[in-house]
MILO-459166 format. One line per 3 residues: number of its first residue (from 1); for each residue x negated, y, z of N, C-alpha, C, O. Coordinates in steps of 0.2 Angstrom, whole numbers. Example, Ala and Ser with C-alpha at 12.3 -4.5 7.8 and 13.67 -1.06 7.14 Angstrom:
<nodes>
1 = -66,-28,39,-62,-22,39,-66,-16,39,-71,-17,42 ~ -64,-11,35,-68,-5,36,-64,0,39,-67,6,40
</nodes>
This chain:
<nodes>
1 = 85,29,73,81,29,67,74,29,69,72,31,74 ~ 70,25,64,63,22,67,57,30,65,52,30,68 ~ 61,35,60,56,39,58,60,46,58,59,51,55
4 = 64,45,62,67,52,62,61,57,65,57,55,69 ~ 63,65,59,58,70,61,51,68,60,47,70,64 ~ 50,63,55,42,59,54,40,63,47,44,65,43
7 = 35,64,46,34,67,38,28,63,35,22,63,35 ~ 32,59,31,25,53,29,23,53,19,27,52,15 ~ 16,53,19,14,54,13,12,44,12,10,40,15
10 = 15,45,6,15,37,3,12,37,-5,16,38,-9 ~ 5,35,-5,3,35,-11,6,31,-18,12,31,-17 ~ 6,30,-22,5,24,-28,11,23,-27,13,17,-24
13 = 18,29,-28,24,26,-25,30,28,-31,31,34,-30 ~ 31,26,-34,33,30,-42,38,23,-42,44,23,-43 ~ 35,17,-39,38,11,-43,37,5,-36,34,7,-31
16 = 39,0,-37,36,-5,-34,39,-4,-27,43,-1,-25 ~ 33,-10,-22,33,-8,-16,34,1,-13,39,3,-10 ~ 27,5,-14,27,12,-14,35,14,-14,38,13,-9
19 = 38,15,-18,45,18,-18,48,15,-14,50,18,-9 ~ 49,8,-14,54,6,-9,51,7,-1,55,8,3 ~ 46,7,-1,43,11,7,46,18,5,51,18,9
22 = 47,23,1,50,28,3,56,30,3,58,36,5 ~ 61,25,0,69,23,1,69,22,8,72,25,12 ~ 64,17,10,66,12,17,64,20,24,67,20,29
25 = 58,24,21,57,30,26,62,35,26,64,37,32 ~ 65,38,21,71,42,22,77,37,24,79,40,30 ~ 80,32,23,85,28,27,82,29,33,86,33,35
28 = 77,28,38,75,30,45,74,36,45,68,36,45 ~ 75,44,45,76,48,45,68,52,42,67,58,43 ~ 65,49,40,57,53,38,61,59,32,67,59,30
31 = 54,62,33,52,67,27,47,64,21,41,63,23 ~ 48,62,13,42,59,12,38,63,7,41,65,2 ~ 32,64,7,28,67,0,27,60,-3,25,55,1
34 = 30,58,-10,28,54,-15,22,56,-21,20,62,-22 ~ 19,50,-23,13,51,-25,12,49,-32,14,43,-33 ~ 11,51,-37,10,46,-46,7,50,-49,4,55,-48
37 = 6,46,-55,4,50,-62,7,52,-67,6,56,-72 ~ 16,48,-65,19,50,-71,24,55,-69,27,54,-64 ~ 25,60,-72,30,64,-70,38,64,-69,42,65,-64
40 = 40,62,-77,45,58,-77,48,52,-71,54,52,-68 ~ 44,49,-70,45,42,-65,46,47,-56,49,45,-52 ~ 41,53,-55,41,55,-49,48,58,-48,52,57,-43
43 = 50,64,-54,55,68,-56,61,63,-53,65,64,-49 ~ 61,58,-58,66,52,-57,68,51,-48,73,52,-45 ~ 62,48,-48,63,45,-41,65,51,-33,68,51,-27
46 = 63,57,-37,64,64,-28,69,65,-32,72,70,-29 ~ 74,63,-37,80,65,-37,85,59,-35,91,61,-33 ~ 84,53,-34,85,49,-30,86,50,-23,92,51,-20
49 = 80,51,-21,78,53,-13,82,57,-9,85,57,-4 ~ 83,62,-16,88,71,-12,81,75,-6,75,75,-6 ~ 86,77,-4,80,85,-3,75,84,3,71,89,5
52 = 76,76,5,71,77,9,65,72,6,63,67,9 ~ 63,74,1,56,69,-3,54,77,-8,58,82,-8 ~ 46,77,-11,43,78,-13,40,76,-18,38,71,-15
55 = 38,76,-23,32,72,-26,26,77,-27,26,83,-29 ~ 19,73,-28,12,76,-31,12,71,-36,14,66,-36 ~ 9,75,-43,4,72,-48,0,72,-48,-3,78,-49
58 = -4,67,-49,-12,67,-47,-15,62,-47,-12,57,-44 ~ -22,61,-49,-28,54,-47,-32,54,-42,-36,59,-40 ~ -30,48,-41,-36,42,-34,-43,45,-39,-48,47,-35
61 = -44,46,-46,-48,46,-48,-55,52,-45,-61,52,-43 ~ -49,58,-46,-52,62,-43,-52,64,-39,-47,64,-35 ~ -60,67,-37,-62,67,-27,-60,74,-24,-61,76,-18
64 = -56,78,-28,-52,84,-24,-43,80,-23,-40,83,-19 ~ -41,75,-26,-36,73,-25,-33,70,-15,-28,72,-13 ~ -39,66,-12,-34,67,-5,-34,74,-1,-30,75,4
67 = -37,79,-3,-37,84,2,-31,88,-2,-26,91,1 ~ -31,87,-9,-24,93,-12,-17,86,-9,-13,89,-5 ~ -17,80,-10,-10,77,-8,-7,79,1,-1,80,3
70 = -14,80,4,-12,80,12,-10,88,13,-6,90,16 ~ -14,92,9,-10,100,7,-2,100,6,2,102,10 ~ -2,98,0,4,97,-3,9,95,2,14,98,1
73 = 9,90,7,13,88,11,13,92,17,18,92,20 ~ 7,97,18,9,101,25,12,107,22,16,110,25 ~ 11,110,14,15,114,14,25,114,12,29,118,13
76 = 24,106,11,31,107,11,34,106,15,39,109,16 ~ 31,101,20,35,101,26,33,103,34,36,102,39 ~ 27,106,32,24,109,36,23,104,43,23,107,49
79 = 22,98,42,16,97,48,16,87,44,19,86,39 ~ 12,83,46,12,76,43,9,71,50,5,73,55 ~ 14,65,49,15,61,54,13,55,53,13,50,58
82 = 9,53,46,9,47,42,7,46,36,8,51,33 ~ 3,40,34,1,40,27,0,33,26,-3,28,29 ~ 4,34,21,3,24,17,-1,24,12,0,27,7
85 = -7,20,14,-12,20,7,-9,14,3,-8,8,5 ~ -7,17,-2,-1,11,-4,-5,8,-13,-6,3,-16 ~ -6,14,-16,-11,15,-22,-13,10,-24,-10,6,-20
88 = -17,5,-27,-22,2,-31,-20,0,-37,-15,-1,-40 ~ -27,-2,-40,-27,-6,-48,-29,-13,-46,-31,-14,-41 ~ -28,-16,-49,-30,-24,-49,-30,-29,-57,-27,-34,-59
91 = -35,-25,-61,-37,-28,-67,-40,-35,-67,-45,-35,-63 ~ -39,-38,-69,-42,-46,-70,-53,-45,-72,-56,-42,-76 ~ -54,-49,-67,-60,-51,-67,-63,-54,-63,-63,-54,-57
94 = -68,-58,-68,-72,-64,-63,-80,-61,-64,-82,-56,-67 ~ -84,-66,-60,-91,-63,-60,-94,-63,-71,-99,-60,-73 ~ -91,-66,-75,-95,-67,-81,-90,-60,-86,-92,-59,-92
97 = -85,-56,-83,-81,-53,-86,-83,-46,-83,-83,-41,-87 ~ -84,-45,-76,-85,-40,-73,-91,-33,-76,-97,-35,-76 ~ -90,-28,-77,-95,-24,-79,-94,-18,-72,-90,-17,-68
100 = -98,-14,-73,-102,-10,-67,-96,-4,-68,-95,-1,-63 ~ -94,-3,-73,-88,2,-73,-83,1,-70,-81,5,-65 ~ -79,-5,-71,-74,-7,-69,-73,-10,-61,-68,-10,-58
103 = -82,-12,-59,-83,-11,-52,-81,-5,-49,-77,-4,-44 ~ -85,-1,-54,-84,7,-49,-77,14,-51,-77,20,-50 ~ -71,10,-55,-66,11,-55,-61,8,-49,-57,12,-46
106 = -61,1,-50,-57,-2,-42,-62,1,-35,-59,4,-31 ~ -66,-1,-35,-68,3,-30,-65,10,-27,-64,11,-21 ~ -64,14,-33,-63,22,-30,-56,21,-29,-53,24,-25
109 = -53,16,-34,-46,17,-33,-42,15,-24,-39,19,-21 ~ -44,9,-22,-44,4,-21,-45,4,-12,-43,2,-7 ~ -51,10,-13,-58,7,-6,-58,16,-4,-56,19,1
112 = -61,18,-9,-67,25,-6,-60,32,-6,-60,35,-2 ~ -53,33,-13,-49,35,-9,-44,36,-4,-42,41,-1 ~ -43,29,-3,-41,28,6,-44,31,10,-41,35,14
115 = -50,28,11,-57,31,15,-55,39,16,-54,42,22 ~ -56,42,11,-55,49,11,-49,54,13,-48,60,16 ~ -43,49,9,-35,52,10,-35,51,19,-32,56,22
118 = -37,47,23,-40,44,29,-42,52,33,-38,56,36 ~ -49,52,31,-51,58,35,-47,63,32,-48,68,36 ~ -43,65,27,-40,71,29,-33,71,32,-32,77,34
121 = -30,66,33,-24,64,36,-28,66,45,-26,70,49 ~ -34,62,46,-34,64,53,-36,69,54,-35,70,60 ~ -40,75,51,-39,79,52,-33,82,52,-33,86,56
124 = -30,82,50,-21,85,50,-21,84,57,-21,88,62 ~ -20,78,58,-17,76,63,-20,77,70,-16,76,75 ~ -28,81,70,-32,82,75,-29,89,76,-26,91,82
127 = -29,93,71,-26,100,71,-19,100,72,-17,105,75 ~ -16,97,70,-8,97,77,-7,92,84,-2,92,88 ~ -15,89,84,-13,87,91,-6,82,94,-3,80,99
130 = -7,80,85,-1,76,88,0,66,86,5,62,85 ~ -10,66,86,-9,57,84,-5,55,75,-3,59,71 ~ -5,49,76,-3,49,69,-2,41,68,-2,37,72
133 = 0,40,61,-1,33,62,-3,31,53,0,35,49 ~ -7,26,52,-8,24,44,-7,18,43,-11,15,46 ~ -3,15,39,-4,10,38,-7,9,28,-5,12,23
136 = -11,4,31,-15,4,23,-13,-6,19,-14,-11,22 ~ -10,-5,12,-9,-11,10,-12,-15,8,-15,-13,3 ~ -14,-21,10,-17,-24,10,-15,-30,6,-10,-31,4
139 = -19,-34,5,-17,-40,0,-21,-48,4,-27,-48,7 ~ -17,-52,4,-20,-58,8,-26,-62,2,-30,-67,4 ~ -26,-59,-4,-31,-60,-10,-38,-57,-4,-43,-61,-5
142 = -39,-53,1,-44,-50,6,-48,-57,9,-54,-56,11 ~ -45,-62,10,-48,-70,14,-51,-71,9,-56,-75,10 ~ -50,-70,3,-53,-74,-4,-52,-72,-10,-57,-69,-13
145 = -46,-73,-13,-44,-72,-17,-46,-75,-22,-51,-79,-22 ~ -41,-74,-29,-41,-78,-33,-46,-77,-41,-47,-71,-43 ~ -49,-82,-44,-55,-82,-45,-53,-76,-52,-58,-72,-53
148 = -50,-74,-56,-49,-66,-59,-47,-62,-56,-43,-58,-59 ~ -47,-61,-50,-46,-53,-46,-53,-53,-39,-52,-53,-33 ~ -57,-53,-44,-65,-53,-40,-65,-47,-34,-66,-48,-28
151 = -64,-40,-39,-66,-36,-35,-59,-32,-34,-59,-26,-33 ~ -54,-34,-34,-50,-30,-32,-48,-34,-23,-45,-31,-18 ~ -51,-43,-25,-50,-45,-18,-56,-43,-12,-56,-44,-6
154 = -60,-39,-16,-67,-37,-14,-63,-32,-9,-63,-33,-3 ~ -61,-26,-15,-58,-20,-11,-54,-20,-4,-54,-16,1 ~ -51,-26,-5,-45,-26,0,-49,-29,6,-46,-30,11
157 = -57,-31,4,-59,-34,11,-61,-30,13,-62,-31,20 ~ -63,-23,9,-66,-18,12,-62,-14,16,-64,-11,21 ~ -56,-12,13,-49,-10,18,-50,-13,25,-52,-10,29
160 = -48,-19,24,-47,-23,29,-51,-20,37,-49,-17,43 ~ -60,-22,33,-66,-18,38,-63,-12,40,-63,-10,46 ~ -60,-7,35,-61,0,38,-54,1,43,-54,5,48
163 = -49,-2,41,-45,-3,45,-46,-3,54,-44,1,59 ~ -49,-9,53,-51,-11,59,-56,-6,63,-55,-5,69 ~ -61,-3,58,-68,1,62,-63,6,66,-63,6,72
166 = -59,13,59,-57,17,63,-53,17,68,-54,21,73 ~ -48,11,68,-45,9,73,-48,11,79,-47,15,84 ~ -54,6,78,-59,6,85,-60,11,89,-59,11,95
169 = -62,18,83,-67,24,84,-59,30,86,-60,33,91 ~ -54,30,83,-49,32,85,-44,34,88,-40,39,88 ~ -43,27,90,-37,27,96,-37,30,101,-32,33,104
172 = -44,30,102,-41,38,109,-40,43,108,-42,48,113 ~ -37,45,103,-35,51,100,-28,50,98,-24,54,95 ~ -25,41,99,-16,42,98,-17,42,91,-12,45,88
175 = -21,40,88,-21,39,78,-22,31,77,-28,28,79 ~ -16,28,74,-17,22,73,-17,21,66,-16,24,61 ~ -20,15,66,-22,13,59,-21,5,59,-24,1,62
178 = -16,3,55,-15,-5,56,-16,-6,47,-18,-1,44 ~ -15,-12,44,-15,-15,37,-10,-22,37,-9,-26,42 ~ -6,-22,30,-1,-26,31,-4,-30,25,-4,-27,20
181 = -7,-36,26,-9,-39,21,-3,-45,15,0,-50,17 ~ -4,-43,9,4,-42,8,3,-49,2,-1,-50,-3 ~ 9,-54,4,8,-61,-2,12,-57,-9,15,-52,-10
184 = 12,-63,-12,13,-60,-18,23,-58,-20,28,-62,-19 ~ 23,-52,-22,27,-49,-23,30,-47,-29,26,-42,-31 ~ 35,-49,-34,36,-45,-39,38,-38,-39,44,-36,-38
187 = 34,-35,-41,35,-28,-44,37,-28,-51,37,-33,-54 ~ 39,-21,-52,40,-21,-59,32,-22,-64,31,-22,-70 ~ 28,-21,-59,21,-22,-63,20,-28,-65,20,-31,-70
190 = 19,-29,-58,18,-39,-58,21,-44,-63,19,-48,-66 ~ 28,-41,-62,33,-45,-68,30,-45,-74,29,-50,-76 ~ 28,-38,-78,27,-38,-82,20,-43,-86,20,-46,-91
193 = 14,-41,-80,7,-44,-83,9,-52,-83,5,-56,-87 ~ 14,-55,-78,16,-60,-78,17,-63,-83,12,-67,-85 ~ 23,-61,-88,24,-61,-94,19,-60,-100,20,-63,-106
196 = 14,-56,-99,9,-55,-103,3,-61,-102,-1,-61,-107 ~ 3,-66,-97,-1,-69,-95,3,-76,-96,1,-81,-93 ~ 8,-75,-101,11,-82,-105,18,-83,-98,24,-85,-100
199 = 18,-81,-93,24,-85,-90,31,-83,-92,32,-78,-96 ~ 36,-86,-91,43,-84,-94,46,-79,-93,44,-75,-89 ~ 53,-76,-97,57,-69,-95,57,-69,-90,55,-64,-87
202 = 59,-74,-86,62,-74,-78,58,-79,-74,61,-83,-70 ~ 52,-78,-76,49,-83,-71,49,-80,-63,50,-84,-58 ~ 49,-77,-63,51,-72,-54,60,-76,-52,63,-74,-47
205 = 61,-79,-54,68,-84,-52,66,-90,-52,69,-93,-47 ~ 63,-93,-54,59,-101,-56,53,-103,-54,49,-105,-57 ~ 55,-100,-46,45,-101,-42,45,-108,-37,50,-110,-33
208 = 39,-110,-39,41,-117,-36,41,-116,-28,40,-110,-26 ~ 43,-121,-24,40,-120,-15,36,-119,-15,36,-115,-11 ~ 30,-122,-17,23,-120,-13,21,-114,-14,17,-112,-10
211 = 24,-109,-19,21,-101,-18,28,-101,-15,28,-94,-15 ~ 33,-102,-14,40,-97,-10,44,-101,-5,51,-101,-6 ~ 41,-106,0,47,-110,4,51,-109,5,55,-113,6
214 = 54,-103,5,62,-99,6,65,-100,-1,71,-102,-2 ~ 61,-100,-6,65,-104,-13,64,-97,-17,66,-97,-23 ~ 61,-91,-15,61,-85,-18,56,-80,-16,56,-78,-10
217 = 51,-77,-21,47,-73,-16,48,-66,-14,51,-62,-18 ~ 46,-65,-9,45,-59,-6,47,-51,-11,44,-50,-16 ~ 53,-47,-9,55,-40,-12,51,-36,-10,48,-37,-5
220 = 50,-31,-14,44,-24,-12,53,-22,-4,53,-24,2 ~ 56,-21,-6,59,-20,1,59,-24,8,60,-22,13 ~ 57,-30,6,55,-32,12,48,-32,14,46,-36,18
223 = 44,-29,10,38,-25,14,40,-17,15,35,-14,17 ~ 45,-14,14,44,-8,15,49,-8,21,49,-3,23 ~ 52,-13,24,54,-13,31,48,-16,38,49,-16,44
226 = 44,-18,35,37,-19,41,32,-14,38,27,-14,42 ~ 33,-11,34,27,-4,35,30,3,38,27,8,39 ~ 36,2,39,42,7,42,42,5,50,41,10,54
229 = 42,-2,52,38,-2,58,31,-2,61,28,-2,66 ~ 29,-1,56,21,0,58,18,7,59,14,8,63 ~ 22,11,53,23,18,56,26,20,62,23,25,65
232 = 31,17,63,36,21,69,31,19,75,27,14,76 ~ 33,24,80,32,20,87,34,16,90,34,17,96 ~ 38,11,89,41,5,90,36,1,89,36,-5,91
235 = 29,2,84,24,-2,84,17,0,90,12,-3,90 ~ 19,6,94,16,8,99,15,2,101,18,-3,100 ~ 7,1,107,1,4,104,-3,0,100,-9,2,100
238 = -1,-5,96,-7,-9,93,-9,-6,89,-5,-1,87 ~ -16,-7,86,-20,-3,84,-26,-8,81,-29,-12,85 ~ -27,-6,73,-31,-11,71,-30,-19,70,-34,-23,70
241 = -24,-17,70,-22,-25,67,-19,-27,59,-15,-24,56 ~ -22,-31,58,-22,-36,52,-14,-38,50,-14,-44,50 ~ -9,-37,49,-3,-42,49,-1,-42,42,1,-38,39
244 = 0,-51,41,0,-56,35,10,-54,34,15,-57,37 ~ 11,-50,29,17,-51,28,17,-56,20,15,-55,14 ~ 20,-64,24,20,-70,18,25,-73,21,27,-71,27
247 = 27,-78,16,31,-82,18,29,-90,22,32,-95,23 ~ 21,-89,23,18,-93,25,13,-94,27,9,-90,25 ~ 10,-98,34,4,-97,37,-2,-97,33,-3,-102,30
250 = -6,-90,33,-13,-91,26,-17,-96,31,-20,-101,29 ~ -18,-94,36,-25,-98,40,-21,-106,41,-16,-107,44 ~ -25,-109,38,-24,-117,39,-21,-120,33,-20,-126,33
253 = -19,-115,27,-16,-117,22,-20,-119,18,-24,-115,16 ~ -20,-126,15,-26,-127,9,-24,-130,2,-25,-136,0 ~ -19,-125,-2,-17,-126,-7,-22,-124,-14,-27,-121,-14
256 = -19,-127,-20,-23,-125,-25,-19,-121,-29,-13,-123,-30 ~ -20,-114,-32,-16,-109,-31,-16,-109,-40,-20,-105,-43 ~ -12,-113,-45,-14,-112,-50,-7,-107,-56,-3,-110,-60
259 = -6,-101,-56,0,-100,-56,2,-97,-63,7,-94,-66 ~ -5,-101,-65,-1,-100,-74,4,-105,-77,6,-105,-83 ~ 6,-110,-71,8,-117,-72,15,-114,-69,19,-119,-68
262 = 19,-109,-67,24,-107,-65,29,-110,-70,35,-109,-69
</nodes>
């Protein structure tokens, strides 16, 4: 097992990818603290899990929030090996729609609580002396992105940067920090705005090749089996790496990404 005796806190995990990263960490033997806002949905899912998951409720919003979730998880399971900043919003906008709130909403969600959930995670992990690893999700919208998700492709370049820096500054302390830059996946979110944004009941079945050459895009589960390697030490020792989970090379690719036309 890739995380046996591993104890990993996975943000924004109620649903979606998030969950199925904490299916795919207990199947390799972890401990998980789960993260949300909704009760219901967290209740639901640690009764799934069985007895080795937990959940917090709680907002990215607020800035006593990563110090209580990294609590939360030392006291249930009394020590922490791991943290997926898994979290973010991604409301539509372009530079003429954009307002200074909604900046500084994705931002905290997005950018500055990672940042933070970060340093207290390595403090944990400085005070057991026992290294650590974080993987933070990233979105390949981070190279560019698409012209109504301005700042939320903003955010994830800023991930991207922090990824990289600490890496730099902390590896000689055996704390790793990589990012999984992630193509497009249907969640149960995504399905949804999909649909709100005119496409079909089952457009997620009827995606052309150029977004899916396998004929099908990418499951929150098969990103929650490369961030279970990135956690594990089997991804020993890189550190500070970028890695493109897509069904396609991004660099060198020059398509026109128009996907209201699915």
């Amino acid at each position: 097992m890739l995380l046996k005796d591993k104890v990993i806190l996975i943000t924004g995990s109620s649903t979606g990818i998030g969950a199925a990263v904490a299916r795919r960490c207990i199947a390799q033997g972890a401990q998980v603290m789960v993260h949300g806002r909704h009760q219901e949905r967290m209740a639901a899912l640690c009764d799934e899990l069985g007895s080795s998951a937990h959940y917090v409720i709680a907002s990215l919003e607020e800035t006593s929030t990563p110090k209580k979730l990294v609590q939360a998880t030392m006291d249930a399971f009394g020590a922490i090996h791991g943290l997926v900043n898994n979290a973010a919003i991604y409301p539509r906008n372009d530079i003429d729609t954009l307002t200074s709130d909604l900046f500084d909403d994705i931002l905290q969600i997005n950018v500055k609580a990672p940042l933070f959930l970060t340093k207290e995670v390595v403090h944990a992990f400085r005070k057991q002396k026992t290294g650590g690893s974080i993987v933070n999700i990233g979105s390949i919208n981070a190279y560019c992105g698409q012209s109504d998700l301005l700042c939320y492709s903003m955010s994830k370049g800023a991930l991207m940067t922090m990824t990289r820096n600490l890496a730099d500054s902390l590896g000689r302390e055996k704390i790793r920090l990589n990012q999984l830059n992630v193509g497009w996946t249907p969640t149960e979110n995504e399905i949804a705005l999909k649909k709100q944004e005119g496409l079909s009941e089952d457009w997620q079945t009827n995606i052309p090749t150029v977004y899916a050459p396998i004929g099908a895009l990418q499951s929150p589960e098969n990103v929650a089996a490369h961030v279970v390697f990135w956690l594990s030490d089997d991804s020993v020792p890189t550190n500070g790496a970028v890695y493109e989970v897509e069904q396609y090379p991004i660099i060198g690719r020059n398509r026109i990404n128009d996907l209201t036309n699915v």
